[in-house]
C-alpha positions as CSV (number, residue, x, y, z in Angstrom):
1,X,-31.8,56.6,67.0
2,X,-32.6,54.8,70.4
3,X,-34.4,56.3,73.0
4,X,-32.9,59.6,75.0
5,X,-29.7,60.3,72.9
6,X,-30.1,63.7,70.6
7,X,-28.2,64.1,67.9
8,X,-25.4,66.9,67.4
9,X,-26.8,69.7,65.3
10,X,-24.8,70.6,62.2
11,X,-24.3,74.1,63.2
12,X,-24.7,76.1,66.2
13,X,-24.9,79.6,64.6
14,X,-21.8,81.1,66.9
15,X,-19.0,83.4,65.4
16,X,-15.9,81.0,65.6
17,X,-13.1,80.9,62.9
18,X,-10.3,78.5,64.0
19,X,-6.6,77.7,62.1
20,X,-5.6,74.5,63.7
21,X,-2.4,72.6,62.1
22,X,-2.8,69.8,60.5
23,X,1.1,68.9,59.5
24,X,4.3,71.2,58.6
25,X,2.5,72.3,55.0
26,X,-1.3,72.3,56.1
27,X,-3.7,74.2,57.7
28,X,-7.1,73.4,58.1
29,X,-9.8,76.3,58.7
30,X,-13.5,75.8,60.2
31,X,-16.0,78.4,61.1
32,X,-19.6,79.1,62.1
33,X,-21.4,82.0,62.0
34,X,-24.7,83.2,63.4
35,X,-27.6,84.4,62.4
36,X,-26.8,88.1,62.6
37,X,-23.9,87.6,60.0
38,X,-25.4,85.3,57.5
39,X,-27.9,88.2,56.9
40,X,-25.6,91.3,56.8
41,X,-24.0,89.3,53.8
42,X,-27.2,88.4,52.0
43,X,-27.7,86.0,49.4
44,X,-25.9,88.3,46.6
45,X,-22.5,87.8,48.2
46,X,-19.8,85.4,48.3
47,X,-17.8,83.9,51.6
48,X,-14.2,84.8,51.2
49,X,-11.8,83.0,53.1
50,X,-8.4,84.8,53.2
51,X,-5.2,83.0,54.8
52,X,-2.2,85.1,56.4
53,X,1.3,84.3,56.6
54,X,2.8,86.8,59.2
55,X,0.7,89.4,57.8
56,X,1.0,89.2,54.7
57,X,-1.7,87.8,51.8
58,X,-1.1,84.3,50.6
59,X,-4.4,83.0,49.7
60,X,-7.8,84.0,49.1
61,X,-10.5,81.6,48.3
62,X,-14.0,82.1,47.1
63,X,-16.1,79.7,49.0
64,X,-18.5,77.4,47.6
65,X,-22.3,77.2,48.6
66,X,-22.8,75.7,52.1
67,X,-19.3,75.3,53.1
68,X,-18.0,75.2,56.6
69,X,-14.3,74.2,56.4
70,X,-11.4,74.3,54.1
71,X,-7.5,72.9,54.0
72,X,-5.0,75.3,52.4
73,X,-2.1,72.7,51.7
74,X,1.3,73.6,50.2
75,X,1.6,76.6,52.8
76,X,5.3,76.9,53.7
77,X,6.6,75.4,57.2
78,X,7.7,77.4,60.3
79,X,5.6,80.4,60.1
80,X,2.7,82.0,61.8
81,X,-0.7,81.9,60.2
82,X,-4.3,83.0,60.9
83,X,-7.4,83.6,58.0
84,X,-10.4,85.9,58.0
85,X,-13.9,84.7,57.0
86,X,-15.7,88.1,55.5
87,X,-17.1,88.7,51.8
88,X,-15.8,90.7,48.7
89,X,-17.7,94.2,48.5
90,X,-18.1,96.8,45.5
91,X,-14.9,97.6,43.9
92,X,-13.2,94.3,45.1
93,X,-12.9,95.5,48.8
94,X,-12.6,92.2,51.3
95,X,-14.6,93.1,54.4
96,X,-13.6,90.8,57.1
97,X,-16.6,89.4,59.7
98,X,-14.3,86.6,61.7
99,X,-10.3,86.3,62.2
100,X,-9.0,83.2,63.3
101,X,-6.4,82.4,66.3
102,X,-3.0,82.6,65.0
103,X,-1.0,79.2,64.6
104,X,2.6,78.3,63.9
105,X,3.3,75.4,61.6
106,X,6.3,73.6,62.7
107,X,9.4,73.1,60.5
108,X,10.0,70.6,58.1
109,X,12.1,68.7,60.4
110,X,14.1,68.9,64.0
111,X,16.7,71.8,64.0
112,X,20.4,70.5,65.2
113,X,19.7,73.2,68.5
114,X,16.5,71.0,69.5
115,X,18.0,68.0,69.0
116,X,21.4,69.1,71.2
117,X,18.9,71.2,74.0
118,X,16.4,67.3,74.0
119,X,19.4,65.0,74.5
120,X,20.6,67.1,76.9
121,X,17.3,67.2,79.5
122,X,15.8,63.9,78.2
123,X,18.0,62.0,81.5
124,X,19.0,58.8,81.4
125,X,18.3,56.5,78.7
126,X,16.0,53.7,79.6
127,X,16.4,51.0,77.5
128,X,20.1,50.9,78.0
129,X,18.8,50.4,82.0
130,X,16.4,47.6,80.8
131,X,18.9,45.2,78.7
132,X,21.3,44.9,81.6
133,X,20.6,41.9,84.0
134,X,17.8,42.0,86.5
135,X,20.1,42.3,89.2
136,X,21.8,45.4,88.4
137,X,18.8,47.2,89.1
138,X,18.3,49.7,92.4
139,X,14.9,50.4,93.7
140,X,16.6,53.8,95.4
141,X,17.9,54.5,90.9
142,X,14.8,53.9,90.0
143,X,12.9,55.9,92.2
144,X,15.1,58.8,91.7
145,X,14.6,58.6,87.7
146,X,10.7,58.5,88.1
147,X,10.3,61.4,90.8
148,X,12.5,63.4,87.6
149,X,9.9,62.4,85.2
150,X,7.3,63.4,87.6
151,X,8.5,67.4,87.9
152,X,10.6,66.5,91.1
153,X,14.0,67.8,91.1
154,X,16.7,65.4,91.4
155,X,18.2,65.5,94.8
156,X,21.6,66.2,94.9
157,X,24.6,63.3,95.0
């Protein structure tokens, strides 16, 4: 490693648990957790990683040794997830130490209503503006579609 750059450490020992989407059926899950936690659960206990649809149980993984991420796939698209990181006590309770943020995995594909509400504020269609000749084009047009894609409200004609 040359001089004056430090490398990354592998863990920071913070509480974080975050769901981030990774495509219509996957989520992927990755956590840290500090000192305070890896002691209350001991060497004897497992991790547990427990994933949520709405609010309802849909899976529940013991974790390997030394494992800081995991990807459910399969889950279902167009629903609202989040996990908890915690560990299986006596009698098979789950007691939760970290919950996630809460994601929403998109549908399998465009609904007719966002396709009709895009088309209709998308604004004028550029390539059709582009093949025409050269000359057809007005600086005053142009300028008016660009100050639109900018957040500026079309002034009035």
């Amino acid at each position: 490693m040359p001089i004056g750059e430090a490398e990354l450490p592998a863990v920071y020992h913070e509480n974080v648990l975050c769901l981030m989407v990774q495509a219509p059926d996957v989520v992927f899950a990755y956590w840290d957790l500090s000192w305070g936690h890896i002691q209350s659960i001991g060497s004897e206990k497992e991790l547990v990683l427990c994933l949520y649809k709405e609010s309802l149980l849909t899976h529940k993984v013991t974790l390997p040794p030394f494992t800081n991420n995991w990807y459910f796939r399969n889950v279902e698209p167009g629903f609202l997830y989040y996990c908890e990181l915690g560990f299986q006590g006596a009698g098979g309770t789950f007691f939760p130490l970290l919950r996630s943020n809460r994601v929403n995995t998109p549908g399998p594909g465009p609904a007719a209503e966002a396709e009709a509400k895009e088309g209709a504020a998308a604004g004028p269609d550029f390539a059709a503006l582009l093949t025409g000749p050269a000359q057809s084009y007005k600086k005053d047009d142009l300028f008016k579609e660009m100050a639109f894609y900018m957040g500026f409200p079309r002034s009035a004609e």
